[in-house]
C-alpha positions in Angstrom: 0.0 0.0 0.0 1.3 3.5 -0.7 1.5 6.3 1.4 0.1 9.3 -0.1 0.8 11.6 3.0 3.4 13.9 3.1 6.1 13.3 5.9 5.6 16.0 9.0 9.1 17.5 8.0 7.9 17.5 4.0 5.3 20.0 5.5 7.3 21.7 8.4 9.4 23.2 5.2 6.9 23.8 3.2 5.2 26.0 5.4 8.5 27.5 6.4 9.5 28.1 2.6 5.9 29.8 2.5 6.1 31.8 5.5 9.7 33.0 4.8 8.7 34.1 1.2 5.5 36.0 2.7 7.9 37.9 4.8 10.1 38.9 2.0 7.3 39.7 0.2 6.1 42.5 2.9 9.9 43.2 3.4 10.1 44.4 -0.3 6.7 46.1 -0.9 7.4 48.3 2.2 10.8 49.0 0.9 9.2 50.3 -2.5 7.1 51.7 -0.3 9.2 54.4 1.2 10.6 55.2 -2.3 14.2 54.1 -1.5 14.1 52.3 -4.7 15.4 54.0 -7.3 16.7 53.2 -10.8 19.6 54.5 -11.7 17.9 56.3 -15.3 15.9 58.3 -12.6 19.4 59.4 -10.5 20.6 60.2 -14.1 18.0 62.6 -14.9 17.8 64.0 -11.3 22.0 64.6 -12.0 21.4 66.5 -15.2 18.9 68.6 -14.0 21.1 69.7 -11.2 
């Protein structure tokens, strides 16, 4: 007979893998967020205006 369960440590790192990349996630967007992220065509134009 197979077993078509998952092993507990199968799904202890998947919900770690999942929580980690929800973190990131929130991590990033509030990063954008605070307009730290800026290309460097934008600190080009911001240069040459100066």
């Amino acid at each position: 007979m197979k077993n078509t369960t998952q092993p507990a440590t199968s799904k202890l790192v998947k919900r770690f893998d999942n929580e980690l990349m929800h973190l990131i996630a929130a991590d990033l967007k509030a990063f954008k967020a605070k307009g730290q992220f800026v290309s460097k065509a934008t600190l080009v134009k911001t240069a040459i205006a100066a």
